[in-house]
N, C-alpha and C positions, 0 to 999 in steps of 0.2 A: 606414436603419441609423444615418445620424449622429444622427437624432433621438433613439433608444435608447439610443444611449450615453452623448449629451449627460447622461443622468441619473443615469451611475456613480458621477460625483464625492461628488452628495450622498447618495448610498444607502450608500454606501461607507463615511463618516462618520458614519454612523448606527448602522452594526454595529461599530464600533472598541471601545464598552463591551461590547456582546456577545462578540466575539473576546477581550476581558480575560477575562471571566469564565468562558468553557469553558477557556481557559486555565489558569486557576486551581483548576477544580476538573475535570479528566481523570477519564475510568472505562473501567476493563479490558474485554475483550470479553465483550458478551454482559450486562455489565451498566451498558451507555450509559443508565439508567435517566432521569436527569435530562436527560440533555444531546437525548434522545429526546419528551422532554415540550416542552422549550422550541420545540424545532423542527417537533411537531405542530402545537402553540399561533400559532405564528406564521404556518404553513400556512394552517390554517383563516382567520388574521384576513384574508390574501392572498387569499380564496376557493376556495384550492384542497378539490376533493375527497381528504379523508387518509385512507388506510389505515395504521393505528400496529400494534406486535407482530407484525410479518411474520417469522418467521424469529427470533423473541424479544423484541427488540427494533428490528426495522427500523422505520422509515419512508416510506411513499412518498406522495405528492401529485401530483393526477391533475388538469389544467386544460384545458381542452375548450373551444377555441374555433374554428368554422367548419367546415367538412368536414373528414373524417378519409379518409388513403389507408393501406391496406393493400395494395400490392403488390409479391412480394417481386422481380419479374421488373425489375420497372422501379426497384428500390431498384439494381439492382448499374448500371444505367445512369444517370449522373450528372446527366445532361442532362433525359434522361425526368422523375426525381424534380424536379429544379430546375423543370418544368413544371407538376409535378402543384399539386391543390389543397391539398395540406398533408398530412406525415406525423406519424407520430407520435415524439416525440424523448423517449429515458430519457436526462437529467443525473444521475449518482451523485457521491457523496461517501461517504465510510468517517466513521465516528463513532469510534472506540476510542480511547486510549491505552496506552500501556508500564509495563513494572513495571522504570520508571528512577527513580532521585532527582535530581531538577531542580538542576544549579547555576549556571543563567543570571544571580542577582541579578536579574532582572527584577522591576520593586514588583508585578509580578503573578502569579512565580512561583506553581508548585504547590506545597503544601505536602500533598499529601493521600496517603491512605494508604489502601490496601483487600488482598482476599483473591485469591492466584489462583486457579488452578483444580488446583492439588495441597494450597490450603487455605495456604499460606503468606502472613505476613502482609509485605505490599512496600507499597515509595513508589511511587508513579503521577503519572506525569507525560507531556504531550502532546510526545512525543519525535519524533513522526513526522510533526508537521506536519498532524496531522485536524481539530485544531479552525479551522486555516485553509481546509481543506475545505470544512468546514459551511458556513464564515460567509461566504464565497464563494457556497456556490450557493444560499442562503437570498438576497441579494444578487440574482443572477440570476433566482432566482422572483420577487422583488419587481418587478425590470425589466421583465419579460418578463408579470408579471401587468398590469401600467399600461400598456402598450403593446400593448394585444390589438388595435387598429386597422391596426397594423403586421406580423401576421403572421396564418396560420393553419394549424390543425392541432392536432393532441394533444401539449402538453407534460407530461413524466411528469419530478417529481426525487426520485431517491431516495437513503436517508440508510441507509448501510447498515453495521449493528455487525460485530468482530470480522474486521474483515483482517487484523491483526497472527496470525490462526489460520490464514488462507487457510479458512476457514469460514463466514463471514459469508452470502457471495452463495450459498452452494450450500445454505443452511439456510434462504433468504428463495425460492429458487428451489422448494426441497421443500417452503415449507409454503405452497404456492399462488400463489406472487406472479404470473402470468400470466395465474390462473384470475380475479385481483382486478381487475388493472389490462390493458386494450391490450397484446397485446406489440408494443414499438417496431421502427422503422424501421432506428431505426440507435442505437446507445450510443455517447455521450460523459463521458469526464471527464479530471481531471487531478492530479496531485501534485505537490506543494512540492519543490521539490530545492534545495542549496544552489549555485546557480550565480546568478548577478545578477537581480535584477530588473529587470524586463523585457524578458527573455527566454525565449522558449518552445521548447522544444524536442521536436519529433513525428519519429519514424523508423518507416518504413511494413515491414510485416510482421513477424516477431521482435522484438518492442520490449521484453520484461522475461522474463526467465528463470525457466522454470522450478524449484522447490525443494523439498525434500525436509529435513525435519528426522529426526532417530534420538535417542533415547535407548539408551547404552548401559551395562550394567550386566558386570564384570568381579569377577570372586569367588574370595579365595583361602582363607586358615586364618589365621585371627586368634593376637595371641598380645604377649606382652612385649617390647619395642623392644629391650631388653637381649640377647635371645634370637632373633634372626632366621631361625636354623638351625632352630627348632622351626617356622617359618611357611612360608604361601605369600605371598609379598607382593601386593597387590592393588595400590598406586598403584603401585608397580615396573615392573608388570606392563601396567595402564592407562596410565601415563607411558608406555610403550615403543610400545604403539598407539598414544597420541597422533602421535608424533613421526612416526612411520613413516608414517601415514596422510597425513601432508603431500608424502610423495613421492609418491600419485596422481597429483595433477594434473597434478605436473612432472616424469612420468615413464610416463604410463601414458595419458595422452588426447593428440592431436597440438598442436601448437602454434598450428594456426589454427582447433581447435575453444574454445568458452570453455567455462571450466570452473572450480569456486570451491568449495573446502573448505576451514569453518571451525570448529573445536572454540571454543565458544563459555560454558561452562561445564566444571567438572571439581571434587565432592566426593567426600569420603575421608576415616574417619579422627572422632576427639572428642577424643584428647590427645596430646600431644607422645610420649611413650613405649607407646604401644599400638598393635602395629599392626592393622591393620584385618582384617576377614572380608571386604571386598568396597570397590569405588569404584566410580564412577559420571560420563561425560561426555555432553554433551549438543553435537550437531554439524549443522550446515546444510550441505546442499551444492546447488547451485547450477550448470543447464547449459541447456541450449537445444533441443540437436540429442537423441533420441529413442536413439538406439544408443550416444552418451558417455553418458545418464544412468546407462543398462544396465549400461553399464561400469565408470562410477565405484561404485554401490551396489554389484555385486557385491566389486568391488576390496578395499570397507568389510567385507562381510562377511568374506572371504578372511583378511586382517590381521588383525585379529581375532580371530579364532580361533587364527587361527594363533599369535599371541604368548600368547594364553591354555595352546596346548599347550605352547609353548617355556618357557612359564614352569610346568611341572607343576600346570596348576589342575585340581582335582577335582570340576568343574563346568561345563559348555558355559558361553558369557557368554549375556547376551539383549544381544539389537538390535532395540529397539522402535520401529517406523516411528510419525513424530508430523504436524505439519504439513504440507501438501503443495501445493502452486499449481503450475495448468498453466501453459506458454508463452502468456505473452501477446502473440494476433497482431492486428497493425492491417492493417486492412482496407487495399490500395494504393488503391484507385478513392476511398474515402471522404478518406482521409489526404491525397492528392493535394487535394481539397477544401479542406478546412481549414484546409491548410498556405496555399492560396491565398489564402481569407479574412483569414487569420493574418497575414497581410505587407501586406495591406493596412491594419489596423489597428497593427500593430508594427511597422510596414517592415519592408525585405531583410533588414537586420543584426541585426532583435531577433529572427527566425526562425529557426532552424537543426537540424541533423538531430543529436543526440548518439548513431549507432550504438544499436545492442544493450547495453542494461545488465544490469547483474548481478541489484538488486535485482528482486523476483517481486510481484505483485498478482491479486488474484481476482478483478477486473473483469471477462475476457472471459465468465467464467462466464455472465453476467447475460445478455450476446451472446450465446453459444452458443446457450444454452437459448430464446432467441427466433428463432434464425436470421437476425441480424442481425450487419452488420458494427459491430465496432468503431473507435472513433482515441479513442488515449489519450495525454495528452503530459505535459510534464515543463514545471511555472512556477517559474521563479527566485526562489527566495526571501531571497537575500542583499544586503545592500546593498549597494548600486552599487559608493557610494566604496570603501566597506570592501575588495569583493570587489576591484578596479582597484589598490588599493594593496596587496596582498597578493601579487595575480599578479605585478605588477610586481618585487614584493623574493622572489619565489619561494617565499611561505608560505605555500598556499592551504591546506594540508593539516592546518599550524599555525594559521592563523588565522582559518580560515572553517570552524566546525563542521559535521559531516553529522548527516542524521538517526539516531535510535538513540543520539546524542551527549547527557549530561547538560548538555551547553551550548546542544544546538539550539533555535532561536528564528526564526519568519522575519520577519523587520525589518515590524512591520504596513503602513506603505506605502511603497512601490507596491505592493508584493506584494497586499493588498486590490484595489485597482483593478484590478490586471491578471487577477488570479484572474476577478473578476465579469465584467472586460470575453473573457479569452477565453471563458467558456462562454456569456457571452451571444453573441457572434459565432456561435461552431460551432453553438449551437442553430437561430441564424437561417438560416443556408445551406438547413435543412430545412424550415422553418417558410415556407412561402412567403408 
């Protein structure tokens, strides 16, 4: 192990221009077009065997060294595995970007621009921390390709477009990804959060929340702002389920289930004096447990309607179910692993459990569909001091951006380092 790692430092420094430069130039889901090239290209120079276009644009790279074990009886026992002659290990990474306008000031800011998927044209910028994904486990295929003396087994890393859709894995999953590559042992990976670097943070079972996006559409009788008696009002009407729909959570799920609704857009409307024929919001919601989901969505539908009747509209609304990510669950027996591995390289205090998060991922997908456990954890990507002096004055909120933020950024190192150093670690545990 310490020989393997001995070599993060300078691998790490190697991909610093590359991490500039996916930086700079972000692409929406589904059309990772470039940033899907680079990372075949550099696959291959690694030896890996690549399969590119999985799923549209995925990638996955296949490295085959020494006996392979397929069993799934001796995968749930720890001990057993930790015996065998080598499993097979999927590392993922998400490729996409946001349709954010970057205001980092970073000299390597986005400036770019593309289409989304209702044809609008948006700024795109790596808001979510993927291009530190990539260049992370591109990083860890390097390591882990030069160090083939040091382990054995089937390493699989794959690069997988459109999470920001909760689409990606279940598009790479239908168009064959299984039939192409081993299905793994066990799935590993991780995401950027804004808490310090060097800090990892795994919580074994419920680790990221289920989601549910809606579009909803609210329709009344258009007409002259002057003349409002002649209309039905639509944002009146829309404004009023908005508001109201904020008393779900805090009125209608218990207080020790989690539970997260947020109207996240809301258009209506072309000129100050016109009122509209119809508006339009768009809302995520966010839970865990299987019977609050049931409940919050019905809730959404109920209200809804309902203010549409109260309000005289001469038209049912629509509620178009959009996005959707299952409960992400971490396997306890794998997680308990990792976590162990994990402290030995970060010590006690750079390891810790952050509960159940809100935010959702479509990692387990990849698991499922294999019959493999998951551990998926959460890498610090804020800087030390930064983040130390912030908590200290009580501004973390103010002065430590999250992701989704036009100001997120995660400080390139440590956060590099520690990105390649935990996935090379959790791959090792498997790789014997």
């Amino acid at each position: 192990m310490t020989n393997v790692l001995d070599r993060i430092g300078d691998v790490s420094a190697s991909l610093v221009d590359l991490y500039k430069d996916l930086h700079a130039h972000p692409e929406l889901s589904f059309a990772e077009h470039r940033t899907a090239g680079i990372v075949a290209d550099r696959l291959r120079d690694l030896g890996f065997e690549v399969h590119s276009g999985v799923g549209g644009t995925g990638v996955v790279g296949v490295l085959r060294n020494g006996s392979n074990l397929r069993n799934t009886s001796s995968l749930r026992n720890s001990s057993s595995l930790r015996n065998s002659s080598g499993a097979t290990v999927l590392l993922r990474a998400d490729m996409d970007a946001l349709p954010v306008e970057e205001v980092t000031g970073l000299d390597y800011a986005s400036t770019e621009r593309g289409t989304d998927k209702e044809g609008n044209d948006v700024p795109i910028m790596h808001a979510c921390g993927h291009d530190m994904h990539v260049v992370a486990l591109l990083g860890a295929a390097r390591i882990l390709s030069e160090t083939v003396d040091s382990w054995s087994g089937t390493l699989e890393v794959l690069f997988q477009p459109a999470e920001e859709l909760g689409a990606g894995a279940q598009a790479m999953v239908d168009d064959g990804l299984y039939d192409r590559i081993p299905k793994p042992d066990v799935v590993l990976g991780q995401h950027v959060a804004p808490a310090p670097a060097g800090i990892v943070g795994l919580h074994s079972g419920a680790a990221f929340a289920a989601a549910d996006s809606m579009l909803v559409r609210m329709f009344g009788r258009g007409g002259h702002g002057s003349r409002p008696e002649t209309t039905i009002d639509p944002i009146v009407m829309a404004a009023s389920a908005v508001m109201r729909l904020q008393t779900v959570v805090s009125r209608e799920i218990a207080g020790s289930d989690i539970g997260v609704l947020t109207v996240g857009q809301f258009h209506a409307g072309t000129k100050n004096n016109i009122i509209a024929d119809h508006a339009e919001f768009g809302l995520s919601i966010r839970t865990v447990n299987p019977e609050v989901r049931a409940r919050v969505l019905d809730a959404v539908h109920r209200i809804v309607r309902a203010e549409a009747q109260a309000s005289g509209a001469l038209r049912e609304p629509e509620l178009i179910a959009q996005e959707s990510f299952p409960v992400l669950i971490n396997d306890g027996a794998a997680c308990d692993r990792v976590s162990a591995a994990f402290r030995g390289v970060f010590g006690e205090h750079g390891v810790i459990d952050p509960g159940p998060v809100t935010g959702s991922e479509d990692v387990g997908i990849l698991a499922d569909a294999a019959g493999a456990p998951l551990v998926y954890w959460l890498l610090g990507g804020a800087d030390p001091e930064a983040y130390l002096k912030a908590a200290t004055a009580g501004t973390v909120e103010e002065d430590i951006a999250s992701n989704h933020s036009p100001r997120y950024a995660p400080v390139i190192q440590p956060t590099l380092d520690n990105g390649i150093t935990a996935l090379t670690t959790a791959a090792l545990e498997w790789l014997s």
